[in-house]
PDB file with one MODEL, atoms N, CA, C and O in Angstrom:
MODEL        1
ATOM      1  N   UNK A   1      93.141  69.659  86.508  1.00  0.00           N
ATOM      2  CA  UNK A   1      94.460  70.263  86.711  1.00  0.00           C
ATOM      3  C   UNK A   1      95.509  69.526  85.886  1.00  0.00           C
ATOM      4  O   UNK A   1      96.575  69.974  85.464  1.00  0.00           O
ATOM      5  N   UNK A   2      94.980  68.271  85.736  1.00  0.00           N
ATOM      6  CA  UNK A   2      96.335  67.077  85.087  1.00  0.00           C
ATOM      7  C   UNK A   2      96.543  68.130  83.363  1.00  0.00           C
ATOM      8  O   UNK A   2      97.579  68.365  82.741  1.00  0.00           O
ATOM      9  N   UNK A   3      95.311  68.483  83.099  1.00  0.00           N
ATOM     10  CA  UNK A   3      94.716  68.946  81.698  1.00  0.00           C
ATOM     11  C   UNK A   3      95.767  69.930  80.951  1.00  0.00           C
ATOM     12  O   UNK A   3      96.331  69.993  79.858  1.00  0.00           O
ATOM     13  N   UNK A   4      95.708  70.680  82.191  1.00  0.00           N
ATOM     14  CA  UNK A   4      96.123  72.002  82.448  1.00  0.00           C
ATOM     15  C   UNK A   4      97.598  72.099  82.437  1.00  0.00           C
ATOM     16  O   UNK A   4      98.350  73.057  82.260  1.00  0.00           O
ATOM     17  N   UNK A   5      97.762  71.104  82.627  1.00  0.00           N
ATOM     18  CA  UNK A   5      99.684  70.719  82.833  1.00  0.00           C
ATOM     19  C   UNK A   5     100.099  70.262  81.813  1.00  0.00           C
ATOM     20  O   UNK A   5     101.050  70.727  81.184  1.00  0.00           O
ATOM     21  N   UNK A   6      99.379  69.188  81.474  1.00  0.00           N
ATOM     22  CA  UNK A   6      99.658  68.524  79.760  1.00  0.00           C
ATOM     23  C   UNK A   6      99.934  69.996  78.920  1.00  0.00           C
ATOM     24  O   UNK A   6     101.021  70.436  78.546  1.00  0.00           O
ATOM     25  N   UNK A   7      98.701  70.548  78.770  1.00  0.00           N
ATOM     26  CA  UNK A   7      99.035  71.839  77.479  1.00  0.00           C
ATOM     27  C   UNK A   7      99.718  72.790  78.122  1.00  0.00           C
ATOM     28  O   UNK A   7      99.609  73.867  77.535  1.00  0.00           O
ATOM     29  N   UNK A   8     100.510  72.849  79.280  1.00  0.00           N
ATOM     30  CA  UNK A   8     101.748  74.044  79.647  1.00  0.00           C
ATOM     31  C   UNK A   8     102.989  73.152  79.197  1.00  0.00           C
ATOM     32  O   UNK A   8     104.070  73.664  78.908  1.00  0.00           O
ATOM     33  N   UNK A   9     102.790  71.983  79.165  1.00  0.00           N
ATOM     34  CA  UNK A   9     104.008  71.023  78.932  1.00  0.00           C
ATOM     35  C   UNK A   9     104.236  70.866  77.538  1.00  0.00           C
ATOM     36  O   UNK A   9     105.319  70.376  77.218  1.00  0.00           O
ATOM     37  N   UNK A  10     103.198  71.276  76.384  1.00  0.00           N
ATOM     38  CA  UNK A  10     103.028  70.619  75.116  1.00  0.00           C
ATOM     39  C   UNK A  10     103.537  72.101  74.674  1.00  0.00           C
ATOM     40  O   UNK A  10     103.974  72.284  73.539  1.00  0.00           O
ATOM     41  N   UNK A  11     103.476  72.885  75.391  1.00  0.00           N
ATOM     42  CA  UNK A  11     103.802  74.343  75.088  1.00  0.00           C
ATOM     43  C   UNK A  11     104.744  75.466  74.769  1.00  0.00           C
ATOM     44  O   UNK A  11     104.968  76.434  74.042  1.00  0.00           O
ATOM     45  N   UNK A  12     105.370  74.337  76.297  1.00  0.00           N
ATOM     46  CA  UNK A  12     107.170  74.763  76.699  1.00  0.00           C
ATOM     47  C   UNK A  12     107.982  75.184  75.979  1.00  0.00           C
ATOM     48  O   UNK A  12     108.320  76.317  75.635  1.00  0.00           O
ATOM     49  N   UNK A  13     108.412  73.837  75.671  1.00  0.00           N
ATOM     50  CA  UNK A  13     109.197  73.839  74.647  1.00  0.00           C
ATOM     51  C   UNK A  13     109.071  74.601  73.432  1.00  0.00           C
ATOM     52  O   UNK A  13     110.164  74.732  72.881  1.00  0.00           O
ATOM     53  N   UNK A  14     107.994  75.217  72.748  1.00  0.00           N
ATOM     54  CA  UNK A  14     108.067  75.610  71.713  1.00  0.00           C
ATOM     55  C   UNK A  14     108.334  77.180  71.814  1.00  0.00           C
ATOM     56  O   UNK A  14     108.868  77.907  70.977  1.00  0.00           O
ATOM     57  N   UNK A  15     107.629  77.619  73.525  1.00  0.00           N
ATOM     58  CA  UNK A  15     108.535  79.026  74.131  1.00  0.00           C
ATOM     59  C   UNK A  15     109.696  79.089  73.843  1.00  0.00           C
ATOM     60  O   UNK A  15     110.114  79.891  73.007  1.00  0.00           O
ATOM     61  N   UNK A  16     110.682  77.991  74.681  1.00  0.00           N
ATOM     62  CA  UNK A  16     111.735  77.910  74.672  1.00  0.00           C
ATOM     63  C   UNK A  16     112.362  78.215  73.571  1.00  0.00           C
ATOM     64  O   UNK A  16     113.067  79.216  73.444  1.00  0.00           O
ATOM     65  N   UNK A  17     112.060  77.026  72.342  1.00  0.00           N
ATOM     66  CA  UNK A  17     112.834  77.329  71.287  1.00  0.00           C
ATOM     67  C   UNK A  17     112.439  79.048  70.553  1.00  0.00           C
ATOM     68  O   UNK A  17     113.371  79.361  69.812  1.00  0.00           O
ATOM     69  N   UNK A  18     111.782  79.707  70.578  1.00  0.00           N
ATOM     70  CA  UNK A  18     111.149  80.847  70.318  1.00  0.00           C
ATOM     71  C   UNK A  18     112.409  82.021  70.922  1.00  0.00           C
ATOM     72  O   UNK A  18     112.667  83.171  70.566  1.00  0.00           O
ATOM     73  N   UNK A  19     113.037  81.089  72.022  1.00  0.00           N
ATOM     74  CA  UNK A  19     113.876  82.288  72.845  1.00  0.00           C
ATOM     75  C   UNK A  19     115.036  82.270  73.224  1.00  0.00           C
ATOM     76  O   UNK A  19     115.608  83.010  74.024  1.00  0.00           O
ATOM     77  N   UNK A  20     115.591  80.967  72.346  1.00  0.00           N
ATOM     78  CA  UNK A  20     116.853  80.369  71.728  1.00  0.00           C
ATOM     79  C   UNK A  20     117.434  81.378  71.637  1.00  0.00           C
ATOM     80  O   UNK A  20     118.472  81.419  72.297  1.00  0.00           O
ATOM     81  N   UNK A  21     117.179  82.269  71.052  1.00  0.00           N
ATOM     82  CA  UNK A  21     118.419  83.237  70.386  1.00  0.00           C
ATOM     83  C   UNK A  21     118.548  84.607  71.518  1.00  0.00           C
ATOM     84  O   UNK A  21     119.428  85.462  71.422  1.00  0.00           O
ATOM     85  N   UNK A  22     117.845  84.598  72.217  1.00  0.00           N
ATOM     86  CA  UNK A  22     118.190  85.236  73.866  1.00  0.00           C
ATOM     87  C   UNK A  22     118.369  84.921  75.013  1.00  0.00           C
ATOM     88  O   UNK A  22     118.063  85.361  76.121  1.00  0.00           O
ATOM     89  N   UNK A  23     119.312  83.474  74.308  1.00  0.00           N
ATOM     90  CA  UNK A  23     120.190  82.590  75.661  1.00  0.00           C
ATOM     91  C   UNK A  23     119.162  81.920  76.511  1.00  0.00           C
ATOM     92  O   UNK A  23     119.370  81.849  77.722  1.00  0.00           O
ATOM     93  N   UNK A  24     117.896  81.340  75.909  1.00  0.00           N
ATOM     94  CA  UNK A  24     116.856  80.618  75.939  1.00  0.00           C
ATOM     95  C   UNK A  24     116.002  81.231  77.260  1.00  0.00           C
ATOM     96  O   UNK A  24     115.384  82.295  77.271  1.00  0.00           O
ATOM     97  N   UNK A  25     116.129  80.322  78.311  1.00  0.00           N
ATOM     98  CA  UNK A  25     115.819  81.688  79.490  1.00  0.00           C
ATOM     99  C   UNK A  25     116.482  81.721  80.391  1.00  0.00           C
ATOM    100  O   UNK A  25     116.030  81.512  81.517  1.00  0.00           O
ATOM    101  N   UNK A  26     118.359  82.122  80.049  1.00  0.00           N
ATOM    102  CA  UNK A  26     118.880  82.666  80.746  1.00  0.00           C
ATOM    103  C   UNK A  26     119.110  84.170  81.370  1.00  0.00           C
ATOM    104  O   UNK A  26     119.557  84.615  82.427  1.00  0.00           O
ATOM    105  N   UNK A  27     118.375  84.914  79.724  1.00  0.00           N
ATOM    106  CA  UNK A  27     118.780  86.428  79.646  1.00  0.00           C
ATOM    107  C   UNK A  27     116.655  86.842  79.636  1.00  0.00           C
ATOM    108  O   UNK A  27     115.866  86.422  78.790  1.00  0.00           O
ATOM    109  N   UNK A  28     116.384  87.555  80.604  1.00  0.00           N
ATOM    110  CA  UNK A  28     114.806  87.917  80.400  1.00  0.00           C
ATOM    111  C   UNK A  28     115.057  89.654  79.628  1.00  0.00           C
ATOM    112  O   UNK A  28     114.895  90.728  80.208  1.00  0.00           O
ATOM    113  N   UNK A  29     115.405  89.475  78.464  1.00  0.00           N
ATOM    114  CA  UNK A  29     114.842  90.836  77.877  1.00  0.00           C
ATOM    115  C   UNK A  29     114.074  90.509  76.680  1.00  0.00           C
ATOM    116  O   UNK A  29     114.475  89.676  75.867  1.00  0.00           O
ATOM    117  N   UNK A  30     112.858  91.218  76.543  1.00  0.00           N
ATOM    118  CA  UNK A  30     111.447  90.935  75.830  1.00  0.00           C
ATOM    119  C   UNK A  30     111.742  92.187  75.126  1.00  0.00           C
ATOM    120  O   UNK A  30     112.118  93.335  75.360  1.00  0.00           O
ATOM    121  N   UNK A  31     111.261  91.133  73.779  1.00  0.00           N
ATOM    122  CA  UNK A  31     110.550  92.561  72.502  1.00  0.00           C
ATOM    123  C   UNK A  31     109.501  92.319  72.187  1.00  0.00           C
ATOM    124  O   UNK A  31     109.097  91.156  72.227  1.00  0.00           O
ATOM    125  N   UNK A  32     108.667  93.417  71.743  1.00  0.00           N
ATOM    126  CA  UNK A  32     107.274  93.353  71.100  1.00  0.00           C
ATOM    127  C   UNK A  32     106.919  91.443  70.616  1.00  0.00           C
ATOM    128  O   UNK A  32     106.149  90.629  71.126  1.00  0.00           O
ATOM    129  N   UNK A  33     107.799  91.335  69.544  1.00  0.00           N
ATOM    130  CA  UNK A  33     107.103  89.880  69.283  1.00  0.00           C
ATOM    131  C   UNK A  33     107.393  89.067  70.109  1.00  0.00           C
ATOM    132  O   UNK A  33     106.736  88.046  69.908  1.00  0.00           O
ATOM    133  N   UNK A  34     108.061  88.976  70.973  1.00  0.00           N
ATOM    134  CA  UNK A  34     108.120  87.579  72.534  1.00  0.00           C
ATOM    135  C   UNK A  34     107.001  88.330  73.207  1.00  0.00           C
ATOM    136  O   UNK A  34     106.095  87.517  73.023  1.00  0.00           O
ATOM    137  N   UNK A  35     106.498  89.238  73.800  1.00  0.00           N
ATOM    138  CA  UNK A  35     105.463  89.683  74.270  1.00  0.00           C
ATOM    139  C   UNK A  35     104.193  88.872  72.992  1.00  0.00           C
ATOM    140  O   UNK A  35     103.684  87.769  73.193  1.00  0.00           O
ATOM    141  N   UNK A  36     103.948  89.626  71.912  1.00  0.00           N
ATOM    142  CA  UNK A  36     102.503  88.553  71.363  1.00  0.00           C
ATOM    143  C   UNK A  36     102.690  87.303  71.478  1.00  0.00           C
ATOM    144  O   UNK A  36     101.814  86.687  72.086  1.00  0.00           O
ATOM    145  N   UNK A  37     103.817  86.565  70.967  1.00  0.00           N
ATOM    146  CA  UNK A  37     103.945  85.085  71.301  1.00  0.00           C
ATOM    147  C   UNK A  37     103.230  84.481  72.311  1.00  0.00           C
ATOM    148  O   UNK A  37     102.420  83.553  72.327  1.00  0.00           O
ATOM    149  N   UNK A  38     103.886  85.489  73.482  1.00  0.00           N
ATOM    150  CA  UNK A  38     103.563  84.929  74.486  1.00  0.00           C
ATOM    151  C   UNK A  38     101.980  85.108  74.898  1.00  0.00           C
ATOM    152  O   UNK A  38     101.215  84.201  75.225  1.00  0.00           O
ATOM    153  N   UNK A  39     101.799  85.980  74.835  1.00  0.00           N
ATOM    154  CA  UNK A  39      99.848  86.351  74.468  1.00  0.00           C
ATOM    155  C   UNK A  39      99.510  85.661  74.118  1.00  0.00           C
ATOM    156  O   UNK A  39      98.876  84.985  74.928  1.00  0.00           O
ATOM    157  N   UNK A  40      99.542  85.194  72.883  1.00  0.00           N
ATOM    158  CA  UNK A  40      98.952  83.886  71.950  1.00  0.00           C
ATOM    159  C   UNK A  40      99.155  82.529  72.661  1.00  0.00           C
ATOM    160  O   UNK A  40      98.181  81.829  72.938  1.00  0.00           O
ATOM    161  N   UNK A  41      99.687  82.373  72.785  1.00  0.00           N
ATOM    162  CA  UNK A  41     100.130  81.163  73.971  1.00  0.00           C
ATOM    163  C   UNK A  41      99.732  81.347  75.030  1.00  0.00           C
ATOM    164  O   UNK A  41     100.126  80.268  75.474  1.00  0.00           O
ATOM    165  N   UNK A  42      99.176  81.893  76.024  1.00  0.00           N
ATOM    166  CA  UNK A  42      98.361  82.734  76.928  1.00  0.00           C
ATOM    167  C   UNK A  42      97.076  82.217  76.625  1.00  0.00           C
ATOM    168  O   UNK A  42      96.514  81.423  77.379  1.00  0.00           O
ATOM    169  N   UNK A  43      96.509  82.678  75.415  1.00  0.00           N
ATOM    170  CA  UNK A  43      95.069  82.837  74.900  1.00  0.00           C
ATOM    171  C   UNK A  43      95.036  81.800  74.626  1.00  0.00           C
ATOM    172  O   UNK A  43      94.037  81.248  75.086  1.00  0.00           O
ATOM    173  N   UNK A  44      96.211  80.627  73.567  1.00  0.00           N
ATOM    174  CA  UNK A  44      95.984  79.367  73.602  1.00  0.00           C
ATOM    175  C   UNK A  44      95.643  78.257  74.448  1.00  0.00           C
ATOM    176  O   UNK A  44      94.978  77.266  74.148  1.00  0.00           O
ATOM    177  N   UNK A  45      96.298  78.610  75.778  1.00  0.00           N
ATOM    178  CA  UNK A  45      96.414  77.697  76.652  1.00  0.00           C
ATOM    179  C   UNK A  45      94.919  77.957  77.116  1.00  0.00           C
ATOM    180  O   UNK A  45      94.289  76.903  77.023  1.00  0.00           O
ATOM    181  N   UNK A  46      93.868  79.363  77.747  1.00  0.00           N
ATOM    182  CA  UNK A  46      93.392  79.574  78.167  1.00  0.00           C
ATOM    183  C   UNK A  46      91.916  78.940  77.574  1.00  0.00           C
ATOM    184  O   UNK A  46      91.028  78.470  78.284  1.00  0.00           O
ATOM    185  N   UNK A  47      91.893  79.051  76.106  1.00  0.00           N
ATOM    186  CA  UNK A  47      90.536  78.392  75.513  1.00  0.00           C
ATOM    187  C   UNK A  47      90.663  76.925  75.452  1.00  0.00           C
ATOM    188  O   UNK A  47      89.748  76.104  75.388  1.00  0.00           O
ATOM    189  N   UNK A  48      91.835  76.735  75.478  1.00  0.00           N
ATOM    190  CA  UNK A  48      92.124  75.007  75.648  1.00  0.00           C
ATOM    191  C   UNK A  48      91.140  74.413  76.905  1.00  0.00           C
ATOM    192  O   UNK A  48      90.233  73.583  76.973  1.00  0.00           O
ATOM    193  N   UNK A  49      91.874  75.357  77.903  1.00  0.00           N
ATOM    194  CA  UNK A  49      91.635  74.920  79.431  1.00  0.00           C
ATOM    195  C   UNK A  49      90.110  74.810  79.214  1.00  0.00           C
ATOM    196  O   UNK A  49      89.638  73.698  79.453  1.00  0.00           O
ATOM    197  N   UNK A  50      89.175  75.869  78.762  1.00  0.00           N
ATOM    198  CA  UNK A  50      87.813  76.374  78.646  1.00  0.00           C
ATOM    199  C   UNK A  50      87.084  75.161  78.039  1.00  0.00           C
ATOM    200  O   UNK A  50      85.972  74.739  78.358  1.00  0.00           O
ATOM    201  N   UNK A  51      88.099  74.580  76.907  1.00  0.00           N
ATOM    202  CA  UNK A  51      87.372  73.770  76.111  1.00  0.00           C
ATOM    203  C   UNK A  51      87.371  72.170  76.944  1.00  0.00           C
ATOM    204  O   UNK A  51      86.506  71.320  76.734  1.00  0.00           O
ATOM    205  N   UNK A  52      88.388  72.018  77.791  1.00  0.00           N
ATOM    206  CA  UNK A  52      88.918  70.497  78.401  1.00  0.00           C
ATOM    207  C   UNK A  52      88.033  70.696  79.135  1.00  0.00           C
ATOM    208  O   UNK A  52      87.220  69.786  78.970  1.00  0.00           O
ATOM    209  N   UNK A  53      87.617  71.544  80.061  1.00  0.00           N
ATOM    210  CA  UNK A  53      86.652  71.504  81.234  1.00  0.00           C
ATOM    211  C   UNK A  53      84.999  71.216  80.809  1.00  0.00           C
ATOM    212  O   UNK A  53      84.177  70.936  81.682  1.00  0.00           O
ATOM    213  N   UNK A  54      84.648  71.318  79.435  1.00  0.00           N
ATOM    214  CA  UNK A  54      83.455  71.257  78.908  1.00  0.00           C
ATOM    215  C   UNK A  54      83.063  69.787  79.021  1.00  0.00           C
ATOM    216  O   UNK A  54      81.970  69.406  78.601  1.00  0.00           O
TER     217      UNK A  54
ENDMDL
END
């Protein structure tokens, strides 16, 4: 679980800055590319997890 937190933490931030320019996450309105971003980062985190547990 510690694993799992590290790469949501190593992650954050780079959301964040990604969403800078829609008042970071004050304002939640999504377009197509913050939706894949966020997929990819999704899928990143998820084979990470797959791979730490090996």
């Amino acid at each position: 679980m510690k694993k799992l937190l590290t790469l949501v933490a190593i992650t954050t931030p780079g959301i964040a800055m990604a969403h800078e320019g829609h008042g970071a996450f004050g304002h939640y309105h999504f377009h197509a590319s913050d939706f894949l971003i966020m997929a990819a980062v999704g899928l990143a985190i998820g084979l990470g997890w797959k791979l730490l547990k090996k």
